[in-house]
C-alpha positions in Angstrom: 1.8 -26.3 -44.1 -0.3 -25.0 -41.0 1.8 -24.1 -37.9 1.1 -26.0 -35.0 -0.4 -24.1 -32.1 1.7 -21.4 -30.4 3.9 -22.2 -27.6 2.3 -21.1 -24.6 5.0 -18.3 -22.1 6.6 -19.6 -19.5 4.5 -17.8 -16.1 6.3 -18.1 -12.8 4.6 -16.8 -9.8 6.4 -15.7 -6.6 3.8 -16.3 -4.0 0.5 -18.6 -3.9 -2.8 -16.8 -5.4 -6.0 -17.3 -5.2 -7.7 -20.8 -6.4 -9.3 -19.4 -9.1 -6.7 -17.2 -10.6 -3.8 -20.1 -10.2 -6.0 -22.3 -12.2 -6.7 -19.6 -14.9 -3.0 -19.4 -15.1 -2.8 -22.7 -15.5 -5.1 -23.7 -18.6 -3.3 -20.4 -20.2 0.1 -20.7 -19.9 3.3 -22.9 -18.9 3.0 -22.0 -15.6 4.9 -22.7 -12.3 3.7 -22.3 -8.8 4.3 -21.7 -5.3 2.4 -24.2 -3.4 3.6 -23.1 0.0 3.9 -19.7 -0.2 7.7 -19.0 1.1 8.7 -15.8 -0.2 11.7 -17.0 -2.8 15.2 -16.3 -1.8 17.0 -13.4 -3.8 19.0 -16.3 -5.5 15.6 -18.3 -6.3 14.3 -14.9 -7.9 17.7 -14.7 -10.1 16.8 -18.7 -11.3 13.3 -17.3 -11.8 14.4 -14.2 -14.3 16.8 -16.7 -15.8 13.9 -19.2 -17.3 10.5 -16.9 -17.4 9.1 -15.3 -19.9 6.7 -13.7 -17.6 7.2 -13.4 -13.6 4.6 -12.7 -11.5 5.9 -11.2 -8.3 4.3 -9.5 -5.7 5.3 -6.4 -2.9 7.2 -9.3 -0.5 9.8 -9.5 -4.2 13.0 -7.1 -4.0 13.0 -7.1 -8.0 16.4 -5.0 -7.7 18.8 -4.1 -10.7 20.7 -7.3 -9.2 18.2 -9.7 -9.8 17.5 -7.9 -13.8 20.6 -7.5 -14.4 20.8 -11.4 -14.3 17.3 -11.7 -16.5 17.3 -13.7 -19.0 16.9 -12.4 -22.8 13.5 -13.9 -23.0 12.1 -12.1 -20.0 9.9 -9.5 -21.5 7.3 -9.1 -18.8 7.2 -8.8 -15.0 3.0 -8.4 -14.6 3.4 -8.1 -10.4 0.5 -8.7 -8.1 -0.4 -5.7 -6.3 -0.5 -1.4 -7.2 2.8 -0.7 -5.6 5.8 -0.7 -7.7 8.2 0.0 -5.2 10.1 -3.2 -5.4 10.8 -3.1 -8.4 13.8 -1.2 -9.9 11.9 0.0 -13.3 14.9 2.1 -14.8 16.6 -1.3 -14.9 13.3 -3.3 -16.4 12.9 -0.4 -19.2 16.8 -0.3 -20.0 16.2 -4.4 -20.5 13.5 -4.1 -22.5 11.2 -5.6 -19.8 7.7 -4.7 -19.8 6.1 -3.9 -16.1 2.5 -4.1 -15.1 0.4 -4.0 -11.7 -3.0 -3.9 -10.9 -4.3 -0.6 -10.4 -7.9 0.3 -9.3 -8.8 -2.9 -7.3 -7.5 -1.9 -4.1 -9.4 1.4 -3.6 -12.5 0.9 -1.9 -10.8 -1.7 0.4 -7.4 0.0 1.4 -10.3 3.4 1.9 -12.2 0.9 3.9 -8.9 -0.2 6.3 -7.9 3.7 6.5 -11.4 4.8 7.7 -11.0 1.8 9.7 -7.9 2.9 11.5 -8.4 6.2 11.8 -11.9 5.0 14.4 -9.7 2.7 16.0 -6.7 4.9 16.4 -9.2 8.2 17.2 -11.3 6.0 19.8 -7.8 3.7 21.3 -10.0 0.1 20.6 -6.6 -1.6 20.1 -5.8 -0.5 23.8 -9.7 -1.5 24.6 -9.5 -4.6 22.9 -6.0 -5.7 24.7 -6.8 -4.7 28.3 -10.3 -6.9 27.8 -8.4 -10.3 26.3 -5.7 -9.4 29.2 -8.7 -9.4 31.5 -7.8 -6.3 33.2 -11.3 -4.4 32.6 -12.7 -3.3 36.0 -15.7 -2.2 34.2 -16.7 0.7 33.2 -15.4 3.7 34.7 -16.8 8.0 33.3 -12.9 8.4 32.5 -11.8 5.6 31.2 -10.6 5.0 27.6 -11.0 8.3 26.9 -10.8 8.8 22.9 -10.9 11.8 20.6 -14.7 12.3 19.0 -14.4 12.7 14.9 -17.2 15.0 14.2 -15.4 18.5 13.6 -11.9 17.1 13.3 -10.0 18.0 10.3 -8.5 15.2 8.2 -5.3 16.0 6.1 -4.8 13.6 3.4 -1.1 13.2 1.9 -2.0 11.8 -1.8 -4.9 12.3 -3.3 -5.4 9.8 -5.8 -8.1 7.0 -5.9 -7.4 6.0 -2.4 -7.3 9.3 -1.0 -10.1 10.5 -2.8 -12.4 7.5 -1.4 -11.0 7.9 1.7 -12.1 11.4 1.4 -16.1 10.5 0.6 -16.1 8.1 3.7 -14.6 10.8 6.1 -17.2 13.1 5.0 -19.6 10.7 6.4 -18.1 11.0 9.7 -18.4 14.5 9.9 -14.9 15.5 9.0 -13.5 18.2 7.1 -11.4 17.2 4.1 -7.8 18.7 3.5 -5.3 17.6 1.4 -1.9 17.8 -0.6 -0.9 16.4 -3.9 1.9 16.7 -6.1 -0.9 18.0 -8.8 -4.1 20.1 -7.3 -7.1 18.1 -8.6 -9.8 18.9 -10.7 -12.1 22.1 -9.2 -15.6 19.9 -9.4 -13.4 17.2 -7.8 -12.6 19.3 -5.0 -15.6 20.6 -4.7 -17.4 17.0 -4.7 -15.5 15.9 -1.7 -15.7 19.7 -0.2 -11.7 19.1 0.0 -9.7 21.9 0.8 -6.1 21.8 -1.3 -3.0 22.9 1.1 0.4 23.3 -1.5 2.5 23.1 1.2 2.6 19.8 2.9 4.2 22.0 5.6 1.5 24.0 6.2 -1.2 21.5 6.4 0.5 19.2 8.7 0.6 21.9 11.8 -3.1 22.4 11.4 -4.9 19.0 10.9 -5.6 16.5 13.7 -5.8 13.2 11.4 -3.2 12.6 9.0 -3.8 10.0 6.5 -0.9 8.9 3.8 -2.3 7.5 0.7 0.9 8.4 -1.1 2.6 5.5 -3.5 6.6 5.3 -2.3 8.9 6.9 -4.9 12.1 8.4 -4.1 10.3 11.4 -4.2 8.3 10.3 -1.1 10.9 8.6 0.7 10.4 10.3 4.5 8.2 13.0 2.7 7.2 12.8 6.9 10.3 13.4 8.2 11.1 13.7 11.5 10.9 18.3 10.8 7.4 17.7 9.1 6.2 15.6 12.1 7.7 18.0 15.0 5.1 20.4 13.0 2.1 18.6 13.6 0.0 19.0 16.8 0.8 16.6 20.1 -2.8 15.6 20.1 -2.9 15.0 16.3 -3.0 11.2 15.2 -1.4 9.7 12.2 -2.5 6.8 9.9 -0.5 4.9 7.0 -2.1 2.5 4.7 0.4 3.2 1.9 3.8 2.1 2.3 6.0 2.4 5.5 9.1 4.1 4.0 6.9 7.4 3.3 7.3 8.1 7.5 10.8 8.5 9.3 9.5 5.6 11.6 12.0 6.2 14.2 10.8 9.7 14.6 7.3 9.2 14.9 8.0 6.2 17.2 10.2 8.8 19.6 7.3 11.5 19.2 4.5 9.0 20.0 6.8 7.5 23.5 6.9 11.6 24.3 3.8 12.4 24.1 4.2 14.6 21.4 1.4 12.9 19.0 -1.2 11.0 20.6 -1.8 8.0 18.2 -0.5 6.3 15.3 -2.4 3.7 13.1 -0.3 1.4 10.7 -0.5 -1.3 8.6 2.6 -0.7 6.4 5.9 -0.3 8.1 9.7 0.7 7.0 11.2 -1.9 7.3 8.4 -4.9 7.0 8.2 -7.7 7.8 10.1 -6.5 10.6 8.4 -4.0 12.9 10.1 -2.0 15.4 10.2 -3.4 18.6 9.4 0.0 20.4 6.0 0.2 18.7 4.8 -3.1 20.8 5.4 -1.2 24.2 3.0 2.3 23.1 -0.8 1.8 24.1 -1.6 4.4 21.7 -1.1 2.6 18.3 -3.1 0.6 16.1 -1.2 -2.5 14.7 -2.3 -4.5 11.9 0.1 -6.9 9.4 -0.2 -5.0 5.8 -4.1 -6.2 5.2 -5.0 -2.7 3.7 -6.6 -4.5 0.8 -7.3 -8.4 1.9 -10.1 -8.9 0.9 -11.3 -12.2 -1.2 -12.9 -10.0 -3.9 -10.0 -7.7 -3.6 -7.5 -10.5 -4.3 -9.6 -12.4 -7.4 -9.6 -8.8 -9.2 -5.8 -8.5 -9.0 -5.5 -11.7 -10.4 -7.7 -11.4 -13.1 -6.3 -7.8 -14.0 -3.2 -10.1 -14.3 -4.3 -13.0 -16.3 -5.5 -9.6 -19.0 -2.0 -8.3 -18.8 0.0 -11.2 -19.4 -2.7 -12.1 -22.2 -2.3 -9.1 -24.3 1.0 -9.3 -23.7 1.4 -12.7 -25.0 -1.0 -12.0 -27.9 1.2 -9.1 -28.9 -1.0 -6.0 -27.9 0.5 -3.5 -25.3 -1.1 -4.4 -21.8 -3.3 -2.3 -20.3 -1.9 -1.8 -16.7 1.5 -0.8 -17.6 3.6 1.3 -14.9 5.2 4.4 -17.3 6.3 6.5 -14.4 6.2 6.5 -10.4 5.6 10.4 -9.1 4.0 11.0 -6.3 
């Protein structure tokens, strides 16, 4: 006698996703949303691992050994929105026998794009420009007023040189900035000498010469205050600093105390330490760039996490390994 059709995984899904991708979800699997987007509770995560088969969290989920220690025995994949794996505690997945997947790739050109982006706005203060103009406090214009730092010439140290970096990189060049960089593995010589990118093996070293930083670095424990507060006393007072990666990678406090000195001239962040919340010191410095973790909104950006997804938990639930699984988090 024939079996009667497969019973379809369980999906529950942290935050609300694009149209497209919920409905995708929908047709393919049991799956439960969240129409109004609250981030869930720590205990409404716990009922979550109780009941899925699959959860789809994203960065705003503190997936901790807590919450999977409480998983129930039929949760066999977490397939989380986003690259970052951060907030997810992946010893404790792999001990459970939990599968863990995220979408690499997607995010490159756009989080490239909102580093570029930064590093013009942070370089030519047009968050200071833009607030004194809706404040209207512009007198007009004035031979030394707003006076920003030209790019052309400036040397750009890059802390990560993976996909992001490495894009980041080719749109720099375009600006007329020279390309140096550190990595926890040098990259590939034609690599290297494609983006003319000059490798530093001490992070040390590079910092005290460059006068952009950019960190493109995942967060790992092994990058946890990788700029702390000795490695940013290194770099030059009229250097500026840009972070599009994850907040935790900066000893914010320091840079914050080193910005209200004078002792770097800029800072431009979309990720911060302790996000949502932002340190209330940052609001009083002129000389930052503030933006709320957009490094890779975009519409296009968004529908190709979800479908890289929708693969992952299909494979998955056809019994084939999936193709974005996280093996290991090194910086």
């Amino acid at each position: 006698m024939p079996s009667g059709p497969k019973k379809k995984p369980l999906v529950i899904v942290t935050r609300t996703l694009p149209d497209a991708i919920e409905t995708r979800l929908m047709e393919l699997f049991d799956t439960r949303l969240n129409a109004d987007d609250k981030p869930l509770t720590a205990a409404q995560l716990v009922d979550a691992v109780k009941t899925a088969d699959v959860l789809v969290p994203t960065v705003t989920d503190r997936i901790d050994s807590r919450v999977l220690s409480q998983a129930g025995p039929q949760l066999k994949l977490i397939a989380s929105f986003g690259t970052g794996v951060d907030h997810i505690d992946l010893d404790t997945a792999r001990h459970r026998g939990i599968t863990v997947t995220n979408t690499p790739g997607v995010l490159t050109e756009d989080t490239a794009d909102m580093s570029m982006a930064l590093v013009l706005a942070t370089a030519r203060r047009m968050g200071a420009g833009e607030r004194m103009v809706r404040a209207n406090k512009w007198g007009g214009w004035s031979p030394t007023s707003m006076l920003g730092a030209r790019l052309l010439g400036k040397r750009m140290g890059i802390v990560g040189m993976g996909r992001i970096g490495q894009a980041l990189a080719k749109r720099a060049r375009g600006f007329g900035l020279a390309i140096h960089y550190h990595n926890r593995k040098r990259l590939h010589g034609d690599i290297e000498r494609e983006l003319d990118a000059t490798y530093w093996e001490s992070l040390d070293q590079m910092l005290a010469r460059m006068d952009i930083v950019s960190v493109n670095c995942p967060h790992t424990p092994a990058t946890y205050h990788l700029l702390s507060a000795r490695r940013l006393k290194l770099m030059k007072p009229s250097a500026i600093i840009v972070n599009t990666a994850r907040g935790e990678v900066i000893d914010e406090n320091a840079m914050v105390r080193m910005l209200k000195a004078g002792e770097l001239a800029g800072a431009g962040l979309d990720v911060y330490e302790h996000e949502p919340q932002i340190n209330p010191k940052l609001f009083e410095l002129d000389s930052v760039v503030l933006l709320p973790h957009m490094g890779s909104a975009t519409l296009e950006g968004r529908i190709e996490m979800g479908e890289k997804v929708l693969i992952n938990i299909k494979t998955f639930a056809d019994g084939h390994k999936p193709p974005d699984r996280v093996l290991a988090t090194m910086f």
